[in-house]
N, C-alpha and C positions, 0 to 999 in steps of 0.2 A: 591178950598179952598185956601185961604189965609194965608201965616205964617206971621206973626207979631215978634216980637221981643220976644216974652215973648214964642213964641213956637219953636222958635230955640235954647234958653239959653235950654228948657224942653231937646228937642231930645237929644241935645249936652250932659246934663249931663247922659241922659239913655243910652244913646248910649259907654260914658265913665266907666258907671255900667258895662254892657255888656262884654266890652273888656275884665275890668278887671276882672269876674266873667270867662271868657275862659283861659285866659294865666292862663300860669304854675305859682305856687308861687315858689317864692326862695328856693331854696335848694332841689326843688323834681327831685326825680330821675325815670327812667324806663329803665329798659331789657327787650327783647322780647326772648320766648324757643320756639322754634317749633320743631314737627315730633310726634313720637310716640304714636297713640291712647293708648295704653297698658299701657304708662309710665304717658301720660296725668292727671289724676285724680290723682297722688302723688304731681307734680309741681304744679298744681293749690291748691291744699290743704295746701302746703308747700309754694305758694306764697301767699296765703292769712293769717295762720298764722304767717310771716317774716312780711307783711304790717302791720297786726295789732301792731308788734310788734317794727315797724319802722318806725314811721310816713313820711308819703313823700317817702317812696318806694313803690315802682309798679312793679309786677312782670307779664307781659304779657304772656299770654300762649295761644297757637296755636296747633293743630292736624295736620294731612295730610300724618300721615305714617313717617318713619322712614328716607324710601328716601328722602321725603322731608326734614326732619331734617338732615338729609347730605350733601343734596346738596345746601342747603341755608346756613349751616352752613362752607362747603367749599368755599362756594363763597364770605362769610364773610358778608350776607348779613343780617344775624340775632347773638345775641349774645350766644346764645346756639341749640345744637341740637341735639333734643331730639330720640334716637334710641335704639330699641330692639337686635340690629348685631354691629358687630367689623365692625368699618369703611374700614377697609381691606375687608371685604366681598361684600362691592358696589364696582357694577364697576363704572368705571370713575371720582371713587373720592379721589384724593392725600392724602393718609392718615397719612402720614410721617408729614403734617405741624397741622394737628388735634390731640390737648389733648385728654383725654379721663378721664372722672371722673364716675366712677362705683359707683354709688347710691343705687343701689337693686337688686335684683334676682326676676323674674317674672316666675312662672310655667304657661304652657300653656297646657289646656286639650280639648278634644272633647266634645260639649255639644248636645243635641237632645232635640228632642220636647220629653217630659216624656211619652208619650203615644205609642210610638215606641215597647212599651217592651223587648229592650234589656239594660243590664247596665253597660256589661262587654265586652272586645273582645279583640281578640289578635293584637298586630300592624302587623301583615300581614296582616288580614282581614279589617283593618284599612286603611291601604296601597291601598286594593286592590276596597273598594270602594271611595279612592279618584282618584283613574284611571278610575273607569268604569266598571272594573272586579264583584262587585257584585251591585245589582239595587234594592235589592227589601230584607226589612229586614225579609220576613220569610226564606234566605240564614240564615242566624244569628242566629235561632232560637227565633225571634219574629214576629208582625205580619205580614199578608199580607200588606204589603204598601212601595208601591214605594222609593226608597228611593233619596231625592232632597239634594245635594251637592252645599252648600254656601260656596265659597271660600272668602280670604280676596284681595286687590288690589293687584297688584304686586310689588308695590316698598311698603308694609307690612314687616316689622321685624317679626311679628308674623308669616304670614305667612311662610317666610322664614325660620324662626326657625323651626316651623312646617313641611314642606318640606323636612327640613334637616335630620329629628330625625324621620322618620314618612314613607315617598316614598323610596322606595327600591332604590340602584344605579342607575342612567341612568334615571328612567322612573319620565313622569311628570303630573302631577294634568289636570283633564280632563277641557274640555271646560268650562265656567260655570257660573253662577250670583254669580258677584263682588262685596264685600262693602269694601267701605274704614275706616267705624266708629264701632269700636266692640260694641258700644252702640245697632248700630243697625244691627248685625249681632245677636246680644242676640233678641232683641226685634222680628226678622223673624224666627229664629230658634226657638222659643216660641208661634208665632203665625202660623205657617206654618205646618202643618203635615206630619210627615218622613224627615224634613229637619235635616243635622247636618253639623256642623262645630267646629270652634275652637273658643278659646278668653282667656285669662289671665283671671286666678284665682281670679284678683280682680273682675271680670265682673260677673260669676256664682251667680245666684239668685234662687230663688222657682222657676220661672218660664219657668226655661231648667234644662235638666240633666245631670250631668257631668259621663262621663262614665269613667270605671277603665280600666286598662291594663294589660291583662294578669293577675286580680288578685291583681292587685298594685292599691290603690287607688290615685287620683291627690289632695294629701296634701301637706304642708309645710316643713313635716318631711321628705317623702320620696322624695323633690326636694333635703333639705341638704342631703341625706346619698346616692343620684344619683340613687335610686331604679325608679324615675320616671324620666326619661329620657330628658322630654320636656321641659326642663326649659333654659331661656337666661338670661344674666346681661343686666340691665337699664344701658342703658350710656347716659352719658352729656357729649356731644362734645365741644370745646371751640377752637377756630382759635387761637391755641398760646395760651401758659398761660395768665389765666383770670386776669382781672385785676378789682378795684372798685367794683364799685355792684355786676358783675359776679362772682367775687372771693366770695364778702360777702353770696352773695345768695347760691354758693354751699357748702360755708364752715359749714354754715346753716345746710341744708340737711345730709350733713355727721355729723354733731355734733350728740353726746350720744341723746341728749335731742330729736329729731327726728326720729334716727334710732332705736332709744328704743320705741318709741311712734306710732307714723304716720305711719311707712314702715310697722309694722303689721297688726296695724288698719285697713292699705287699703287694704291687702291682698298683700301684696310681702313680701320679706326673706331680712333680711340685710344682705350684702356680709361676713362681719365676722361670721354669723352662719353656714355657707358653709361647709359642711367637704369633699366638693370636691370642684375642680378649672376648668376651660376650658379657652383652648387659640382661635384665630382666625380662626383656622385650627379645632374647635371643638374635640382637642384632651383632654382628660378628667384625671383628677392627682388628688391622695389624698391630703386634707394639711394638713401637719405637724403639728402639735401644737408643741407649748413649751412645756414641762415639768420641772416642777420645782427638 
């Protein structure tokens, strides 16, 4: 085929369409968050109403566990990240040059295929079949059926919080099939028969059942009054105080108009409704109020 003059001016201007149809316009900006399944679905919520709200910002959001949001965000590879633990509780991550901005409280509960029939159980027996200790839920008093233990990844916030509040001293969570997406540790423990595991309270659908403890059920009320145990702080890490977009985008997230709105909607706690506190060391302290 032959170009002529008249089908080079063509290419040249579609081709100049093109360019311009890919590059960035003036003025747009983008952050990227990574880590945190659990925390995941607040950021993306909360970056899509900030874009709406900001034309020309873009708020990128990423999964991959907690770890990952640590360790990318140590490396300063990302501009936030995103985790369910006190960067003090990864190892090999300088926690000394990492912010930390506490956006929510996540309660974490055991969920089962409904058909298990049990709804309640104590955290020993809790304990004892994520070691191995009991296998088969008519131990528990429901039915005959095996019982299959879905754990989350190992660099999981969740699971770790889980672990922490949950396995006895010393002892650790048996062999076992790993996810790294609570999306789809809900999705298996729904399809799968006698399977259970865990996931943030935002996760809980029809479709699993969240079981009580010792009689405590896994509400919002008894994460603030610390009657349920298994709850962590959402943290946004930031290498250094945030600066630009990152500042703008958290300052967002903690504003009235979110923490009043969003952090319930999606199922987490804003940190001022807490009427307890925990440090890195998971040691646990009433807060204070004012009184006027």
């Amino acid at each position: 085929m032959k170009f002529n003059r008249y089908n080079k001016l063509a290419i040249a201007f579609i081709s100049t369409i093109f360019l311009a149809a890919c590059s960035p316009l003036e003025g747009e900006e983008s952050i990227t968050a990574v880590g945190s399944s659990a925390l995941q679905p607040l950021v993306e919520a909360a970056g899509e109403q900030y874009g709406s709200e900001n034309f020309g910002k873009f708020i990128n959001v990423q999964g991959g566990g907690s770890g990952t949001g640590l360790g990318q965000i140590a490396a300063d590879a990302v501009d936030i990240g995103n985790s369910d633990i006190f960067a003090e509780e990864k190892s090999g991550i300088e926690a000394s040059k990492l912010v930390d901005h506490r956006v929510a409280v996540v309660g974490i509960t055991p969920i089962v295929t409904p058909e298990v029939g049990v709804t309640d159980i104590s955290l020993e027996n809790l304990s004892k079949i994520f070691t191995g200790k009991i296998t088969n839920w008519k131990e528990l008093g429901g039915k005959n059926l095996p019982i299959t233990v879905l754990n989350r990844s190992s660099g999981s916030g969740t699971r770790a919080t889980f672990d922490r509040w949950v396995l006895t001293e010393g002892s650790k969570s048996i062999v076992t099939q790993e996810q790294e997406s609570s999306g789809t540790v809900r999705q298996i423990v729904a399809s799968t028969p006698g399977t259970i595991s865990y996931v943030a309270f935002s996760y809980v659908d029809d479709t699993v059942k969240a079981l009580s403890i010792e009689g405590v059920k896994p509400t919002d009320k008894n994460v603030k009054k610390n009657k349920w145990i298994i709850w962590s702080y959402e943290h946004m890490y930031t290498n250094g105080e945030p600066t630009g977009l990152t500042r703008d985008f958290l300052d967002y997230i903690l504003s009235d108009e979110v923490q009043e709105t969003l952090i319930g909607a999606l199922g987490y706690i804003p940190t001022n409704q807490m009427e307890f506190e925990r440090d890195a060391k998971g040691i646990t302290t009433e807060v204070l109020k004012e009184t006027e």
